[in-house]
N, C-alpha and C positions, 0 to 999 in steps of 0.2 A: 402472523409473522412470529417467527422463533426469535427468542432470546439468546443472543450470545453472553456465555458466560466466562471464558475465557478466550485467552489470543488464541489458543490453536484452530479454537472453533470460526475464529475471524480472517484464520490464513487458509482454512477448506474452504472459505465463502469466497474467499478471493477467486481459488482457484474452480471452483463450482462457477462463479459467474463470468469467467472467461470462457468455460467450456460448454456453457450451457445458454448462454447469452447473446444473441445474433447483433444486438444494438452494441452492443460493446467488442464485439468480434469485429467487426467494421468500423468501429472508431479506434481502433488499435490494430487495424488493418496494413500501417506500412510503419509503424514503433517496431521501433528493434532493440534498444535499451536496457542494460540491466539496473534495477532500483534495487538501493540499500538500504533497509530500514533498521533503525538503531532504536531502542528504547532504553530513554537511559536510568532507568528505576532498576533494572536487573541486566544493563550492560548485554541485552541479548541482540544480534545482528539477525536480519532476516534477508535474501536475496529474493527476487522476481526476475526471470531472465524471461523477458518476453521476445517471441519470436516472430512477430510479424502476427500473422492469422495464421501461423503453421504450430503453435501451441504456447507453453506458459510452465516454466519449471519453477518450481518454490524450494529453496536450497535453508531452513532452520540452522541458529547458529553458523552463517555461513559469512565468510569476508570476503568482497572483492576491492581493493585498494585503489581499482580502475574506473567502479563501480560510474559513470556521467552522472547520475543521479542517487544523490543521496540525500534521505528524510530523517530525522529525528524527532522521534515522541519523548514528550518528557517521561510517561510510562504507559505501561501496558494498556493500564487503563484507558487511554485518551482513544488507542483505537478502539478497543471494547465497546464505549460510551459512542464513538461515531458509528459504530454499525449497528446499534440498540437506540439509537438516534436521539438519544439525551443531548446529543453536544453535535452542532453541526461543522462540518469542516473549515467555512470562513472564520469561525468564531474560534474556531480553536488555534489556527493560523494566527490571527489577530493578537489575540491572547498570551503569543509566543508557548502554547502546546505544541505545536507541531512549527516545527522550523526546516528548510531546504537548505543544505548544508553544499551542496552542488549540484548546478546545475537552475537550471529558470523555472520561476514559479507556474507559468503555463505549462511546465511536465505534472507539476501535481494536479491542476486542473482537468487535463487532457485524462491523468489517472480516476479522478474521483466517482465516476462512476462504477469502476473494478474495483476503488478501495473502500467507497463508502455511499 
């Protein structure tokens, strides 16, 4: 298993495992939602516009103010650490690392296999 050593390398992983991922292609088989991820250590906005099983845009720096679901990492790192799996995603939820700012805690569930 490869080390991720920054977020950009955690936002190809994202989108490498929707496209590459048959178990996760079918549990995000009829999501249509775009997720807004915020990190607030460098104030950077990330988008997911997921389309069903017809694909997965990743929009860097991007705002949608519509956005149903939106996540906040306290910083970059906390994704980093979930997908090098120092830090697991209940615990960082728990912890108030990662907090859901809109929208139900069962989206980031339903998420955690594409994000972590």
């Amino acid at each position: 298993m490869s080390e991720f050593e920054n977020i950009e390398s955690c936002l190809k992983e994202i989108e490498n495992r929707y496209n590459n991922t048959e178990k996760v292609r079918r549990k995000l088989a009829n999501y249509d939602d775009t997720i807004q991820l915020t990190f607030l250590d460098t104030n950077r906005k990330v988008l997911y516009i997921i389309n069903k099983d017809q694909g997965i845009e990743i929009k860097d720096n991007a705002v949608d103010d519509e956005a149903p679901v939106k996540i906040e990492f306290v910083s970059e790192q906390i994704m980093i650490d979930l997908f090098n799996k120092t830090l697991g995603a209940v615990k960082a939820y728990s912890a108030g690392k990662i907090k859901v700012v809109e929208g139900q805690i069962r989206n980031l569930m339903k998420l955690k296999s594409l994000m972590f």
